[in-house]
N, C-alpha and C positions, 0 to 999 in steps of 0.2 A: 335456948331460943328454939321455937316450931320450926320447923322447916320451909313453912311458908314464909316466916321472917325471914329465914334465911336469904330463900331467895328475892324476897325486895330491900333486901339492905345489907347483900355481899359485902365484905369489907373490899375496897378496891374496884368495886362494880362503877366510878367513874371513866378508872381506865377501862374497862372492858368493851366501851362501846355502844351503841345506838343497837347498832342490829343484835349483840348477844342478850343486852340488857330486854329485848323485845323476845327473844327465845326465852331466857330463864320466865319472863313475864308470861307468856303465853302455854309454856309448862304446866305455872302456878294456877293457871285460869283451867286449861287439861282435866288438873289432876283433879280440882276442887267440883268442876264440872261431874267427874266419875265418882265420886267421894271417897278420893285416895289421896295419900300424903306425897305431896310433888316430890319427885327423883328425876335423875338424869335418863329415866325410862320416859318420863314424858317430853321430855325436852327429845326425843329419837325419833316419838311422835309425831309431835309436830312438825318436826326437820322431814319424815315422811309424807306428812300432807301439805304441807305449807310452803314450803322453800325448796325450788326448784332445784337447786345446786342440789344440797345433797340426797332430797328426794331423787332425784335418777340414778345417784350410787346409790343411794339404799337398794334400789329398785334392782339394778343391775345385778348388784352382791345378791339378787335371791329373795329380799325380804319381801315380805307381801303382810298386809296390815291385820287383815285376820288373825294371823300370826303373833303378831307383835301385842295385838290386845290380850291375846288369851294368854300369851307371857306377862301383859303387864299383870297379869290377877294373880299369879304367882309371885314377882319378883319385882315389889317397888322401896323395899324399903333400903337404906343405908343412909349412913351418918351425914353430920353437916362436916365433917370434916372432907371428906369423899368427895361431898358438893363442892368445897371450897378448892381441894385441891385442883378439880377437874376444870373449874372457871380460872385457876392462876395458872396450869398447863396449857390452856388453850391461849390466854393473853402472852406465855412465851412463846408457843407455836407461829402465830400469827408475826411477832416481834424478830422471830429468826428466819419467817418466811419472806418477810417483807412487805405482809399484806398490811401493815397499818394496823386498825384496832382488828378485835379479835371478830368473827364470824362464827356464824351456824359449822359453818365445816370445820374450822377450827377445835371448834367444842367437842366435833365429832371425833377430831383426829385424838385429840385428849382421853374420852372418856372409854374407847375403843384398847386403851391402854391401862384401864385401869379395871382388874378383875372384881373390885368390891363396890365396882359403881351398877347401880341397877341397870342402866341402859347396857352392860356390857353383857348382864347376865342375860338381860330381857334378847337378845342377838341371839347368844348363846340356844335361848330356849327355843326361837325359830328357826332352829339350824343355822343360823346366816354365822360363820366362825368369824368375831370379834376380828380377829386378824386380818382378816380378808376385806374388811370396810378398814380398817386401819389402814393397810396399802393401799389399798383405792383412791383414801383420801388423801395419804400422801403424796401420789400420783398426779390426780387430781390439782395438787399445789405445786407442782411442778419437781417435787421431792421424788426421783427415777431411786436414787439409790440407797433403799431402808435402811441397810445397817450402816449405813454413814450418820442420817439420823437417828437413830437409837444411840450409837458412839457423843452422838453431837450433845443426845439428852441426857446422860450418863454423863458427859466431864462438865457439864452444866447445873446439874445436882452438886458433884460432887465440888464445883467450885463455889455452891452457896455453903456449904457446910465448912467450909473454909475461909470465911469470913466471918 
């Protein structure tokens, strides 16, 4: 499957919600716009010009957009698996936050986690350290104490794998 299938026909993309399902959407429209293969770099994008929430932490943590394009030309490609993982991280992020369906920040807080997803590297290349938008947005969601969360996503793995 293209990657652009990918993102209009995530497996699970009914629970993911109105608002993500409109980020992955708007990624796909991004990437094809630039004639690049949609990644979780475009979906960083958008979230940068389009969506206040986490455009101000983007903003905040450093990023600035010049930035982030001259890294998208480097650093868009990774798997559908990557994509899939980071859209089913963010619908439990959002599920153990309390926020109902999943969000733009949610997505953010996922993909900030995950070093083989392009948005993480695309950070990475603007100096903006992955880490530091990851606590932000955990912050942000009301999550003060990280390694409680990391603990929380760690016996949460490990209790799918035990089923």
């Amino acid at each position: 499957m293209m990657m652009s299938a990918w993102l209009a026909s995530t497996p699970g993309m009914a629970t993911t919600g109105k608002a993500l399902s409109g980020v992955l959407e708007s990624a796909r429209y991004c990437a094809r716009a630039r004639k690049e293969r949609p990644s979780s770099a475009h979906c960083v994008l958008w979230m940068l010009q389009s969506d206040a929430e986490t455009s101000q932490l983007l903003t905040e943590a450093g990023l600035r957009e010049n930035e982030l394009v001259s890294a998208l030309k480097l650093e868009t490609e990774e798997s559908e698996a990557v994509l899939e993982r980071i859209v089913d991280r963010a619908a439990a992020v959002a599920q153990r936050t309390g926020g109902g369906e999943s969000r733009p920040i949610h997505l953010l807080v996922a993909l900030t986690r995950e070093p083989r997803a392009a948005g993480f590297r695309c950070l990475e290349h603007a100096r903006v350290p992955a880490a530091r938008v990851h606590e932000a947005a955990l912050r942000a969601l009301g999550i003060t104490d990280v390694m409680s969360e990391r603990d929380r996503t760690a016996e949460a793995r490990r209790a799918s794998f035990r089923k």
